[in-house]
LUMLUM-878373 format. One record per residue (C-alpha): residue in one letter; x, y negated, z. Coordinates in nm, 2 decimals. Example, Ala and Ser with C-alpha at 12.3 -4.5 7.8 and 13.67 -1.06 7.14 Angstrom:
BEGIN
- resn	xx	yy	zz
- A	1.23	0.45	0.78
- S	1.37	0.11	0.71
END
This chain:
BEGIN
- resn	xx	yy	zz
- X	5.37	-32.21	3.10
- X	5.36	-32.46	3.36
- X	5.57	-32.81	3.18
- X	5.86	-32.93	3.37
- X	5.85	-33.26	3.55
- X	6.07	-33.55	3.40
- X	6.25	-33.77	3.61
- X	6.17	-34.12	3.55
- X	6.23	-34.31	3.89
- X	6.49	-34.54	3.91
- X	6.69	-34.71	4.22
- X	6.97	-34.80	4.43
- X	7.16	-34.57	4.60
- X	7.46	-34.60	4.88
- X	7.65	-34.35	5.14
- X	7.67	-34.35	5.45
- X	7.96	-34.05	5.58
- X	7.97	-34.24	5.92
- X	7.78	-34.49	6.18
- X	8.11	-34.72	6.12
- X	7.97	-34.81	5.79
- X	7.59	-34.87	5.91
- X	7.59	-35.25	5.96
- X	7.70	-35.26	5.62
- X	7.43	-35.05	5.43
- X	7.16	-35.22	5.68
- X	7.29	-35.56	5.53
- X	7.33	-35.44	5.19
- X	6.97	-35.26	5.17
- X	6.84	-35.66	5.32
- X	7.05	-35.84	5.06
- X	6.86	-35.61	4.73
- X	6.56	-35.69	4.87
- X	6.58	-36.06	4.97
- X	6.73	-36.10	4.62
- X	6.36	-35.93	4.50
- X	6.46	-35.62	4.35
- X	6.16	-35.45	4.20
- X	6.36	-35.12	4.25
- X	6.33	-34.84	4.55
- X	6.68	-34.82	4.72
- X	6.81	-34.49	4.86
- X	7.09	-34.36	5.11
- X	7.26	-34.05	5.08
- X	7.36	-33.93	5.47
- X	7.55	-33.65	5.58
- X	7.44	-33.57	5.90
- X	7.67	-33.35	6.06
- X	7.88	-33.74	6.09
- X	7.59	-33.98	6.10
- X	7.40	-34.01	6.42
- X	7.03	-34.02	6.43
- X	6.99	-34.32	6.55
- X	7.17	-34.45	6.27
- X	6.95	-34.30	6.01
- X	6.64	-34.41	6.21
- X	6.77	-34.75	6.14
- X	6.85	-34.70	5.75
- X	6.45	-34.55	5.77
- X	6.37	-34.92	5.85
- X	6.53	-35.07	5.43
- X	6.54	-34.73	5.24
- X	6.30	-34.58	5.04
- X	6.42	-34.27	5.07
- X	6.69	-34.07	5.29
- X	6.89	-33.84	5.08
- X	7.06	-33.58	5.31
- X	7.40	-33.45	5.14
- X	7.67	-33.22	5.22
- X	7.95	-33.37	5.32
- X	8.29	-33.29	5.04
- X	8.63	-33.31	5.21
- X	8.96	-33.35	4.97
- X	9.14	-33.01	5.11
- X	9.47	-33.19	4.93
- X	9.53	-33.53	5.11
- X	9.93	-33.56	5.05
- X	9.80	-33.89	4.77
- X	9.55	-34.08	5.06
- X	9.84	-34.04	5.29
- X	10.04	-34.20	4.97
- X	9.79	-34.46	5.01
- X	9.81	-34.52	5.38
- X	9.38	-34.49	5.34
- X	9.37	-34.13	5.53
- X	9.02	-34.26	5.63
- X	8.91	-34.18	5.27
- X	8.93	-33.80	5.33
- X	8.58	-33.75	5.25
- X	8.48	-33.99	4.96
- X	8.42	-33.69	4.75
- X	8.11	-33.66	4.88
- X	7.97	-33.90	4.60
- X	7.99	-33.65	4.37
- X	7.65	-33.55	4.51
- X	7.53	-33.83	4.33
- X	7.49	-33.67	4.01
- X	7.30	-33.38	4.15
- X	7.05	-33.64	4.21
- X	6.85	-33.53	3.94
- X	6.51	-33.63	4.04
- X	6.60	-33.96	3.96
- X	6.67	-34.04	3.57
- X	6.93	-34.31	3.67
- X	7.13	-34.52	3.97
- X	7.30	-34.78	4.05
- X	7.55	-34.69	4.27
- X	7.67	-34.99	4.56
- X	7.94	-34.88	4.86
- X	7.84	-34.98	5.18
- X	8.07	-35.24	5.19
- X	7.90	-35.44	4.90
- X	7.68	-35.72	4.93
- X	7.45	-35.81	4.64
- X	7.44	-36.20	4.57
- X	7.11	-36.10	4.32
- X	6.95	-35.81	4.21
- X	7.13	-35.70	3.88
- X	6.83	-35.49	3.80
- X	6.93	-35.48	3.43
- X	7.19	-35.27	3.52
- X	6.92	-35.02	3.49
- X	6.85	-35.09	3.12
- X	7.23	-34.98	3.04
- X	7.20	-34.68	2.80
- X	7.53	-34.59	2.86
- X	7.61	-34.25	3.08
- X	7.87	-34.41	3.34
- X	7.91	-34.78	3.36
- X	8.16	-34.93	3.60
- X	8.36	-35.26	3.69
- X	8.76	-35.26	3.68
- X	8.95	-35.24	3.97
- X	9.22	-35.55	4.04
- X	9.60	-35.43	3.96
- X	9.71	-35.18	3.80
- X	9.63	-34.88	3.66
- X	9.36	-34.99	3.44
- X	9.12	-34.80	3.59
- X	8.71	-34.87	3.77
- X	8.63	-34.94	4.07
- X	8.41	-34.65	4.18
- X	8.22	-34.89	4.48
- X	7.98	-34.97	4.21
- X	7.86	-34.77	3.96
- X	7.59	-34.67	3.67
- X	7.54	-34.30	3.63
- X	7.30	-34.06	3.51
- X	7.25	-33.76	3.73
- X	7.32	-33.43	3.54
- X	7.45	-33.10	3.66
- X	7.73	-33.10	3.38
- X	7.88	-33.40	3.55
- X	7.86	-33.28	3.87
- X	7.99	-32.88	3.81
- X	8.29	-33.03	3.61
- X	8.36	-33.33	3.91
- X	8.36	-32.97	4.16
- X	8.53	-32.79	3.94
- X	8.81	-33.12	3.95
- X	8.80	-33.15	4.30
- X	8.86	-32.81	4.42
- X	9.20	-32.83	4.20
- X	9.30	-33.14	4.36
- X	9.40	-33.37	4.07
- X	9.24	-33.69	4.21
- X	9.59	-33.94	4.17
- X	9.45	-34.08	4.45
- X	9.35	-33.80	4.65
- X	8.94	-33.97	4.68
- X	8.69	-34.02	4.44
- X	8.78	-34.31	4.23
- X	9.09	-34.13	4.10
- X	8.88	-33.84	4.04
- X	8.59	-33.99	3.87
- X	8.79	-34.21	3.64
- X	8.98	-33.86	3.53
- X	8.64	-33.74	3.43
- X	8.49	-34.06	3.28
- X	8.84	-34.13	3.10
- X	8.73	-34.12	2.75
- X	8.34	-34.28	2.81
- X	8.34	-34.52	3.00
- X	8.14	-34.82	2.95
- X	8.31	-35.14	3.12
- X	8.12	-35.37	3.32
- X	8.17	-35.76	3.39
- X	8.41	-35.78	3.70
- X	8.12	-36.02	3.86
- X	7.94	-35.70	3.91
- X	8.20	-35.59	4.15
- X	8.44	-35.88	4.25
- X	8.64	-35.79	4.49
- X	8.84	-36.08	4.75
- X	9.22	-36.11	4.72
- X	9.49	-36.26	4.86
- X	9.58	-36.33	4.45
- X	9.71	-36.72	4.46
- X	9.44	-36.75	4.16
- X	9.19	-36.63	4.33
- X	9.02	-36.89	4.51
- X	9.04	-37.16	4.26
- X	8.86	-36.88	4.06
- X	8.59	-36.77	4.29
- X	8.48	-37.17	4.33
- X	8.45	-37.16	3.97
- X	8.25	-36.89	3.88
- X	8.08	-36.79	4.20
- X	7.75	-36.86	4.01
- X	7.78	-36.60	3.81
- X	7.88	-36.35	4.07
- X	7.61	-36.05	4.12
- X	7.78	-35.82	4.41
- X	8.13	-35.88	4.61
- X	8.28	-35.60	4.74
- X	8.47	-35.61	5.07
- X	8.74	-35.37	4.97
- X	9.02	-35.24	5.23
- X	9.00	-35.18	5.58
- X	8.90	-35.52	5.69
- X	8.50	-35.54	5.68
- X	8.34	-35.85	5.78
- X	8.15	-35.69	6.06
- X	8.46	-35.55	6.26
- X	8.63	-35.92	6.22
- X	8.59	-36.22	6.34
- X	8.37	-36.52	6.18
- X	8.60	-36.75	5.97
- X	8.42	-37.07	5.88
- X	8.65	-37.13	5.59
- X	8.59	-36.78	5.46
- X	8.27	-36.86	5.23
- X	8.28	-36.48	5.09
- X	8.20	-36.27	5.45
- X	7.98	-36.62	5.52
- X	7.73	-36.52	5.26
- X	7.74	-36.16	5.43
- X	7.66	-36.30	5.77
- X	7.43	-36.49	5.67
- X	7.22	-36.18	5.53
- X	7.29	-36.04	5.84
- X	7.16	-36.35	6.06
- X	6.87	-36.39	5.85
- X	6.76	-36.02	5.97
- X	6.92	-35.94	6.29
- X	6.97	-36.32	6.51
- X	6.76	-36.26	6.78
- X	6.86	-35.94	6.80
- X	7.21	-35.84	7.08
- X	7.34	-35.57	6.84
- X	7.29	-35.45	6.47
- X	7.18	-35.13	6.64
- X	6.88	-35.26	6.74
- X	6.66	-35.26	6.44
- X	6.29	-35.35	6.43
- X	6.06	-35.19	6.18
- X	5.96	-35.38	5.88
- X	5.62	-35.47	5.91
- X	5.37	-35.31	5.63
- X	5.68	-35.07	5.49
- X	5.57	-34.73	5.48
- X	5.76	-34.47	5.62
- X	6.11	-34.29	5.37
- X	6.04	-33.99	5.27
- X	6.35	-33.76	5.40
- X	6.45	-33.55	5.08
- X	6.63	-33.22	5.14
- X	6.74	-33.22	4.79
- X	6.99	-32.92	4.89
- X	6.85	-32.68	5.17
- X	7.10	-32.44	5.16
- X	7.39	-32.66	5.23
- X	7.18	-32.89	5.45
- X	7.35	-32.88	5.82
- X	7.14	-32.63	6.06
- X	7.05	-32.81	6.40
- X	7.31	-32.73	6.69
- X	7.56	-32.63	6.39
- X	7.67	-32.89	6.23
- X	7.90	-32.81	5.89
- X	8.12	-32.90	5.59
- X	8.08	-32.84	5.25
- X	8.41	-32.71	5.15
- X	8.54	-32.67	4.78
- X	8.51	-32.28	4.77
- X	8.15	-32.31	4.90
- X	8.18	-32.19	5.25
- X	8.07	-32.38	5.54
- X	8.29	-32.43	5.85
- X	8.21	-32.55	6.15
- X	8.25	-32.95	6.23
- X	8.55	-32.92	6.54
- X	8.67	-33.26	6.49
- X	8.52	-33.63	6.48
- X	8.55	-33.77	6.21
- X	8.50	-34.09	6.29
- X	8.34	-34.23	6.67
- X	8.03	-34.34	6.66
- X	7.98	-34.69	6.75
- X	7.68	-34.74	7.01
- X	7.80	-35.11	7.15
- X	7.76	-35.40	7.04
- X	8.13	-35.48	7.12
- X	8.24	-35.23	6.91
- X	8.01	-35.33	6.61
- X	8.07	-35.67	6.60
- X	8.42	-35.74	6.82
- X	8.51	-36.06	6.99
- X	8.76	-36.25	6.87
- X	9.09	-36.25	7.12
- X	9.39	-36.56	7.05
- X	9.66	-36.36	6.92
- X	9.95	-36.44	7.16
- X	10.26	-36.68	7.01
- X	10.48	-36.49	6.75
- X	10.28	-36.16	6.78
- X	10.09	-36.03	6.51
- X	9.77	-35.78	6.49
- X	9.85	-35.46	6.32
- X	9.61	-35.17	6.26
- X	9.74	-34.82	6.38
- X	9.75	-34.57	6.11
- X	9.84	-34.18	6.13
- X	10.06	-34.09	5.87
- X	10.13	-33.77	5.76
- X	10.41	-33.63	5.50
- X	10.33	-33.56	5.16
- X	10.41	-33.17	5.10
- X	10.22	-33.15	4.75
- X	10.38	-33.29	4.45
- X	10.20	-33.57	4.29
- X	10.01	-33.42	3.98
- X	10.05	-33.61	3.64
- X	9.90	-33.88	3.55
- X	9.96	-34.10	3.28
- X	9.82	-34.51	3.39
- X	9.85	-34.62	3.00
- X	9.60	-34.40	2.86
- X	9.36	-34.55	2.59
- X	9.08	-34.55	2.81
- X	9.24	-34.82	3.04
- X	9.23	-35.07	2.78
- X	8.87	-35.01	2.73
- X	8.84	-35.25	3.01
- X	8.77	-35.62	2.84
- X	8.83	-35.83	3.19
- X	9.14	-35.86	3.33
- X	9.25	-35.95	3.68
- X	9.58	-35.96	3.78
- X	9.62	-35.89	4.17
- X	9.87	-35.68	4.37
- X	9.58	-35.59	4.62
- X	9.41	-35.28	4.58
- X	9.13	-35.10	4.74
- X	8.86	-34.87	4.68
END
């Protein structure tokens, strides 16, 4: 009887549901490596809503492209709660626990930049490790994460999903109803995440030497706004970016590494894989539908990647246009005090939230 293979490989791993997030996992792939991670990094892609060029580009930092089926919440009354409709597909990372030919992974959103490489993240025995989110509820932050891939974890996060109980309609409210009772608390450092908090600042100037990754929470990203010299935070991102990409007129034009061998493309899922000329959806009850809609635009020019800054005229003000629509559902339960919020050691008091 032929013995099974154990997984033993260990890495990074980020998503990528849309081109709009590529300069970000290009910049976050260059800021493991310049900080000499000894680790292989991996991004997870849904293709039916990532263009090829963009994965030809992540091909040029990742080890390894991890094709996915994209998850859509069927129930998003809460996200429109949250004003964050854009969030309609973050269930997707569930897929990261069917990951099982790796034996663990540290989890980083797009939007995250790594100031080191926290490689003893990997050493964590624990099953789920996360960072707490600012505010309240006492609960993580799901842009960076431990895990251990298992197929118990991800049946039971399905099985959660496809009854709609995320309290905040994507996949940090589901993940933290899993994990409620065992999860293992990181540092905030891990995952610190800018605010408008008064403290905040005094703070950062403080103990930004002991910060490993920032994440750039919300819908602002520092490559769709402008450069602000005062703004030291997005400076340390665009300086990863300028280190790589300077000479270069957009972020879409990527030049191979030299000497890095070529990803290899893992179709860890063949059945739910998207079929050329037909692109799909993984829906909750298993069957595939057809992709009618764009989800998001993807964005070829460099105007649109990294936008000019405009004066704003006298006594008007820049607002981002948001669809809203009406919440039908009623909210399901959930109670914020739960024991498992005061698991969390590091407090930060901040009415800015953000996944």
């Amino acid at each position: 009887m032929a013995r099974k293979s154990v997984a033993c490989e260990q890495l990074y791993a980020t998503l990528l549901l849309s081109d709009s997030y590529l300069p970000g996992a290009l910049v976050l792939g260059h800021s493991l490596r310049d900080a000499g991670t000894k680790r292989k990094l991996a991004a997870l892609v849904t293709l039916d809503s990532v263009s090829v060029g963009a994965v030809s580009q992540l091909k040029a930092i990742y080890d390894y492209i991890l094709p996915v089926p994209r998850i859509r919440n069927e129930h998003p009354a809460n996200l429109a709660l949250m004003n964050r409709l854009d969030l309609h597909s973050t269930f997707t990372k569930i897929n990261l626990w069917k990951q099982v030919q790796f034996s663990k992974i540290v989890y980083l959103d797009a939007d995250v930049l790594a100031y080191r490489a926290p490689d003893e993240l990997f050493d964590l025995p624990h099953a789920f490790s996360a960072a707490p989110d600012v505010g309240w509820p006492d609960i993580a932050n799901t842009g960076v994460m431990v895990l251990t891939p298992n197929m118990g974890d991800y049946h039971a996060l399905i099985a959660m999903a496809e009854t709609g109980v995320s309290f905040d309609g994507a996949d940090q409210g589901l993940i933290n109803m899993h994990f409620k009772h065992s999860i293992n608390p990181l540092p905030f450092t891990y995952n610190v995440t800018p605010s408008t908090h008064y403290q905040y600042l005094p703070a950062y100037l403080h103990f930004q030497s002991s910060i490993s990754m920032v994440h750039f929470i919300g819908a602002n990203k520092p490559w769709i706004s402008c450069r602000d010299s005062a703004d030291q935070i997005s400076g340390r991102w665009w300086a990863v970016h300028d280190r790589h990409y300077r000479e270069q007129a957009s972020v879409t034009a990527i030049k191979q590494r030299p000497n890095r061998h070529e990803p290899n493309i893992i179709d860890v899922d063949a059945a739910n894989a998207p079929v050329a000329g037909t692109p799909s959806v993984h829906t909750l009850n298993g069957q595939p539908k057809k992709n009618n809609e764009n989800i998001i635009l993807c964005q070829e020019e460099v105007g649109k990647y990294l936008p000019r800054c405009h004066p704003k005229k006298s006594g008007s003000t820049l607002r981002q246009i948001t669809t809203h629509t009406k919440a039908l559902a009623p909210l399901p339960r959930f109670d914020g005090s739960n024991s498992y919020g005061n698991r969390f050691k590091y407090s930060f008091a901040c009415p800015t939230r953000g996944v």
